[in-house]
Structure formats: C-alpha cells, structure tokens
DOVOVEX-69093 format. One line per 4 residues: number of its first residue (from 1); their letters; for each residue x, y, z of N, C-alpha, C, O. Coordinates in nm, 2 decimals, always signed. Example, Ala and Ser with C-alpha at 12.3 -4.5 7.8 and 13.67 -1.06 7.14 Angstrom:
BEGIN
1	AS	+1.32 -0.57 +0.78 +1.23 -0.45 +0.78 +1.32 -0.33 +0.78 +1.42 -0.33 +0.85; +1.28 -0.22 +0.71 +1.37 -0.11 +0.71 +1.29 +0.00 +0.79 +1.34 +0.11 +0.80
This chain:
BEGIN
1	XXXX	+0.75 -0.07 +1.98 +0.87 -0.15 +2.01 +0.93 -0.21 +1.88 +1.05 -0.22 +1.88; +0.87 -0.25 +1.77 +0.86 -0.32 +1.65 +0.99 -0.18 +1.57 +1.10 -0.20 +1.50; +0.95 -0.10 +1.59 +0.96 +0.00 +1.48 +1.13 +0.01 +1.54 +1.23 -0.04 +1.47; +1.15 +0.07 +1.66 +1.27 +0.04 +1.73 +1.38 -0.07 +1.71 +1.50 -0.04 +1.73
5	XXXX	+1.35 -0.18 +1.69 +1.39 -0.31 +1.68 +1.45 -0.29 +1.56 +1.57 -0.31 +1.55; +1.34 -0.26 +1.46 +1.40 -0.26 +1.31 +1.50 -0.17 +1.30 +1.61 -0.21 +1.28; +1.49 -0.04 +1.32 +1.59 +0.05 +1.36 +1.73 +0.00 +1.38 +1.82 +0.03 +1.30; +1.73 -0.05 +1.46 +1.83 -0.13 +1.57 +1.89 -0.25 +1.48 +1.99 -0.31 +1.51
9	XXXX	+1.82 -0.29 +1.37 +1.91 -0.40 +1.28 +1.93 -0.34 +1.20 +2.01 -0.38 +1.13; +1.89 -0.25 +1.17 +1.91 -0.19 +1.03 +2.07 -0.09 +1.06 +2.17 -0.10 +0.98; +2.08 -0.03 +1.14 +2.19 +0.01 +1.25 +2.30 -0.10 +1.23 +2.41 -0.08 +1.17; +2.26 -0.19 +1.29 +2.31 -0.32 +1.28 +2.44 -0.36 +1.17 +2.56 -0.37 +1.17
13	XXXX	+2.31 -0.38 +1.07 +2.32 -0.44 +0.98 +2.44 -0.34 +0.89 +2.54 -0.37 +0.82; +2.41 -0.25 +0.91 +2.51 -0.06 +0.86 +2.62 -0.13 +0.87 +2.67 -0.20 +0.79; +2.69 -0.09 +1.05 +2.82 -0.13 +1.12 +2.90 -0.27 +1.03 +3.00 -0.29 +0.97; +2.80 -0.35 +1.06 +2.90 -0.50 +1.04 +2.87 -0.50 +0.86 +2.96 -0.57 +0.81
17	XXXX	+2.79 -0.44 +0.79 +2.88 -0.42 +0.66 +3.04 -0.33 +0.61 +3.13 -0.35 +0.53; +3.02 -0.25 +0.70 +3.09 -0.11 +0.69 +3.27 -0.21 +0.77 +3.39 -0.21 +0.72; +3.24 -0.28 +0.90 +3.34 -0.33 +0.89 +3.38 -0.44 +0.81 +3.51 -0.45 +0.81; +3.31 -0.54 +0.74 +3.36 -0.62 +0.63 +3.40 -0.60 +0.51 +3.46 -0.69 +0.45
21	XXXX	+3.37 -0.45 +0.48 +3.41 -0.40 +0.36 +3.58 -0.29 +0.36 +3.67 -0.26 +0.27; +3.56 -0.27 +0.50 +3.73 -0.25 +0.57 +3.82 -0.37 +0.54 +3.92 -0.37 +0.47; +3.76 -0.47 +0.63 +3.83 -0.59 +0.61 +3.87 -0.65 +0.48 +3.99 -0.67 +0.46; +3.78 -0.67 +0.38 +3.78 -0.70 +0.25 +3.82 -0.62 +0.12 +3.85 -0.68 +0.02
25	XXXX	+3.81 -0.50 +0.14 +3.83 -0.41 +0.01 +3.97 -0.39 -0.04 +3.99 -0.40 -0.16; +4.06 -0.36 +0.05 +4.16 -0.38 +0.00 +4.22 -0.51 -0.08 +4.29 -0.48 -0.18; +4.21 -0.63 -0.04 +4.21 -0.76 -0.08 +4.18 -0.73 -0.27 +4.25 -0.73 -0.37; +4.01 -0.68 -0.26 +3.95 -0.70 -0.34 +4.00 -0.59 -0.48 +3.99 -0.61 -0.60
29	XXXX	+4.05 -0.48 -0.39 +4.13 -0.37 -0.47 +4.26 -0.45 -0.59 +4.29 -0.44 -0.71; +4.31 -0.50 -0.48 +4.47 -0.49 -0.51 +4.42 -0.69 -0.62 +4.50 -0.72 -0.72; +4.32 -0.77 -0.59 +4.31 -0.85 -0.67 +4.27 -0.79 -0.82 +4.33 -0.84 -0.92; +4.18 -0.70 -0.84 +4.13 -0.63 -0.97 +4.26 -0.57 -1.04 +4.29 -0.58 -1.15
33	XXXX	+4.33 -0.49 -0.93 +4.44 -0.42 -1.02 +4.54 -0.52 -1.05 +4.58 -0.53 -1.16; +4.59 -0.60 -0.94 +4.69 -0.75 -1.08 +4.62 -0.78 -1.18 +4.66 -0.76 -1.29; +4.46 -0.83 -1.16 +4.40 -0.88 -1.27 +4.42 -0.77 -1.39 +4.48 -0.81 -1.49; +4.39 -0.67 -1.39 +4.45 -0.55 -1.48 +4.54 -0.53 -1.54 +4.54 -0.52 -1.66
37	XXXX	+4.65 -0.51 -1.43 +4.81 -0.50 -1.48 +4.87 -0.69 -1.59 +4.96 -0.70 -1.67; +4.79 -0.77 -1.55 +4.79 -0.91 -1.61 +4.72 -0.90 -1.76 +4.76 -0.95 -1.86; +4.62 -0.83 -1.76 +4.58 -0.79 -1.90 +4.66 -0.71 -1.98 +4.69 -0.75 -2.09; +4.71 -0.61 -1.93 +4.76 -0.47 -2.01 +4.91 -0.50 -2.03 +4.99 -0.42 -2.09
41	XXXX	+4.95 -0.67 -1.96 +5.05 -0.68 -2.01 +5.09 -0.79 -2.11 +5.19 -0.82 -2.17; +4.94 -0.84 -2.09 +4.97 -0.95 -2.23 +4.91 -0.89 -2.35 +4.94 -0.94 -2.46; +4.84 -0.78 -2.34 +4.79 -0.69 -2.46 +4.92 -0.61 -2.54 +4.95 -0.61 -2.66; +4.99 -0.55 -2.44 +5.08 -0.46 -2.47 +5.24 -0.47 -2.39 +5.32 -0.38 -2.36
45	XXXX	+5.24 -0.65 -2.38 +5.39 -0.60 -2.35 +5.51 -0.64 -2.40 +5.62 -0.65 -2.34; +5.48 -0.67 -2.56 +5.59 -0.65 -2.67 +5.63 -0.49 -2.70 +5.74 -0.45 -2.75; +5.54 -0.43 -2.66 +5.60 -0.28 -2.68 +5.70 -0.26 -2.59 +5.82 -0.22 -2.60; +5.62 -0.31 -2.46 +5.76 -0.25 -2.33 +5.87 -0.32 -2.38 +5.97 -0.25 -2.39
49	XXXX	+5.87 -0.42 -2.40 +6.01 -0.47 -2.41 +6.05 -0.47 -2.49 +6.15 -0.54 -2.49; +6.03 -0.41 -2.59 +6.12 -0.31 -2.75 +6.18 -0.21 -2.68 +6.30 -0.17 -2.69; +6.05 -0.14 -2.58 +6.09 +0.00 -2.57 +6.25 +0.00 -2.48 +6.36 +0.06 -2.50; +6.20 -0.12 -2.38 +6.35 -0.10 -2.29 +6.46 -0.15 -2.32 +6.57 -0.12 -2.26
53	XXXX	+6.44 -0.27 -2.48 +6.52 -0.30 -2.55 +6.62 -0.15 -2.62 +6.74 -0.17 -2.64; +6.58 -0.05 -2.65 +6.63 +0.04 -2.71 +6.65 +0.16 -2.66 +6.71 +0.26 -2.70; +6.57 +0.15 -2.52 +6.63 +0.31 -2.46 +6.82 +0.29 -2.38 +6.85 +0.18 -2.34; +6.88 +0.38 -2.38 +6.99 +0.38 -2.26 +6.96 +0.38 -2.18 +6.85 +0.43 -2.15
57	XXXX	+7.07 +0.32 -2.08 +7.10 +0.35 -1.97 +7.10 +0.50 -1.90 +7.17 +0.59 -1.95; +7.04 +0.54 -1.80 +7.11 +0.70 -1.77 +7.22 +0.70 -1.73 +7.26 +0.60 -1.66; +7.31 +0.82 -1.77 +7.43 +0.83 -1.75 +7.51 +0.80 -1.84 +7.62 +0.85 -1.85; +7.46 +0.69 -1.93 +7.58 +0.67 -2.08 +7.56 +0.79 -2.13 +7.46 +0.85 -2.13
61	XXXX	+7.70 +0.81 -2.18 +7.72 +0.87 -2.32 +7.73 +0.82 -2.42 +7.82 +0.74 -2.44; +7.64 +0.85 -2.51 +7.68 +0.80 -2.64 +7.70 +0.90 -2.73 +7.64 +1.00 -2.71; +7.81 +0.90 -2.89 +7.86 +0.97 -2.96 +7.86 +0.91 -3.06 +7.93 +0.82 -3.10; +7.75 +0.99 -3.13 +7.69 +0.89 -3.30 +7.82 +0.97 -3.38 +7.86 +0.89 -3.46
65	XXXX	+7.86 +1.05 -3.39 +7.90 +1.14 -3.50 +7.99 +1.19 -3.45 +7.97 +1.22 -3.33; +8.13 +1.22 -3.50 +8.21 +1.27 -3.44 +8.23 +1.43 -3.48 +8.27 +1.44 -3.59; +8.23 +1.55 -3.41 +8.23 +1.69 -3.48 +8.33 +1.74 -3.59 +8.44 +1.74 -3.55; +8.31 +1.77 -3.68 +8.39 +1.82 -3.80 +8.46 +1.91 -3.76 +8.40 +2.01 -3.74
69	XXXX	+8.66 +1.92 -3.73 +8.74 +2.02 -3.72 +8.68 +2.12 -3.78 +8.62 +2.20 -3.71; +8.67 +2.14 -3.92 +8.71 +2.28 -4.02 +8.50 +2.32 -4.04 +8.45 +2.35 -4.14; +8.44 +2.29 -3.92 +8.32 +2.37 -3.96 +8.28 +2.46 -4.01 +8.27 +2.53 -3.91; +8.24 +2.54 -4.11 +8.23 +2.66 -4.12 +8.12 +2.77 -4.04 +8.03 +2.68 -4.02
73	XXXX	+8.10 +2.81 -4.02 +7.99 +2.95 -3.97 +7.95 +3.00 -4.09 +8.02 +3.06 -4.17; +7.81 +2.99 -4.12 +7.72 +3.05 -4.17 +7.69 +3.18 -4.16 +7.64 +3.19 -4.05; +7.70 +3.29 -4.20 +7.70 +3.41 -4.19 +7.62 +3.46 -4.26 +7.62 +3.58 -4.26; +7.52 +3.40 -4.36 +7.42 +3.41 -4.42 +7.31 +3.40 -4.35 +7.22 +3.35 -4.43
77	XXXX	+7.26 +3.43 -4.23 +7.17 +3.36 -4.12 +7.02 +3.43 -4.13 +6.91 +3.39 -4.11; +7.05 +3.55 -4.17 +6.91 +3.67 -4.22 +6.95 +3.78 -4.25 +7.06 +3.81 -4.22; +6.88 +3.84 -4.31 +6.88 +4.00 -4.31 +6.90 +4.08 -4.19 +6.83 +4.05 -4.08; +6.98 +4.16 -4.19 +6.95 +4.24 -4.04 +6.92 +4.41 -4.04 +6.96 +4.50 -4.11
81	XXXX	+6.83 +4.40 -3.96 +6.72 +4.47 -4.00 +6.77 +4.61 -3.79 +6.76 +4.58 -3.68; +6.81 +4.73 -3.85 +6.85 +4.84 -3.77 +6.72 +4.86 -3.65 +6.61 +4.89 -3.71; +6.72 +4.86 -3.57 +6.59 +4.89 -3.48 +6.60 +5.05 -3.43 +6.70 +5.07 -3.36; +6.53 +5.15 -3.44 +6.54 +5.25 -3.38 +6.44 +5.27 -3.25 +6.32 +5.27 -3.25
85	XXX	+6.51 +5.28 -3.16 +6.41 +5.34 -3.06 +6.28 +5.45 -3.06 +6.31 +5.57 -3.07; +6.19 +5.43 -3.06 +6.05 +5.53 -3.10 +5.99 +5.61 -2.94 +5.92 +5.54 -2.87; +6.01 +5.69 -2.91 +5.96 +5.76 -2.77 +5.81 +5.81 -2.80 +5.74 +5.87 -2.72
C-alpha cells in the first residue's frame, strides 16, 4: 500500500508542477526577455539611433547628383573577340 501511495504523490506532485509552470512561464519568459531587450539597449542603443538618424524614409527620393547632358559612351569597353560555333 506504501509503495502505491508514493506513486500516487509522485503523480501528484508531476500534475501540479506541470500546471504551475503553464501558469507561470510565460510571465517568467516575457520578464527575462524585457530584462534582455533592457540590456541590449543600453549596451547598444547609440547605434540604433544614428542608424535611424541617417536612413530614409521609404518612398523618398533622393537625387545627390544631377546627370550630365553631353555624356559620352565609352566604346573602348574590351576587345571583341568573334565566337565560332564548333559541332
């Protein structure tokens, strides 16, 4: 009867961890990852905000340089070299 018993808490004892850790894990999840994202942004977040200081917007255009009317074409570009077909 002894041996059964223990069984029977050990069973027990399984269940009502298994639902406390339902209950609690997520909590415990989502605390570690702020605690995380709270680090990695006082470590590194003069970079983000350079970075988003200097990217665009999508959708601007921007136009550093304006294209030169009288471009010329290079026609110097390689050698050209005759390919014959070989059967």
């Amino acid at each position: 009867m002894a041996f059964l018993k223990t069984i029977l808490i050990i069973v027990l004892i399984y269940y009502l961890f298994k639902l406390v850790v339902k209950m609690f894990a997520p909590k415990i999840f989502g605390y570690a990852a702020r605690k995380t994202q709270e680090h990695f942004n006082e470590k590194f977040g003069g970079f983000a905000q350079q970075e988003q200081a200097t990217q665009e917007r999508v959708g601007d255009v921007i136009i550093e340089k304006k294209p030169s009317k009288g471009s010329k074409s290079n026609n110097k570009v390689g050698d050209y070299i005759d390919f014959e077909e070989v059967e």
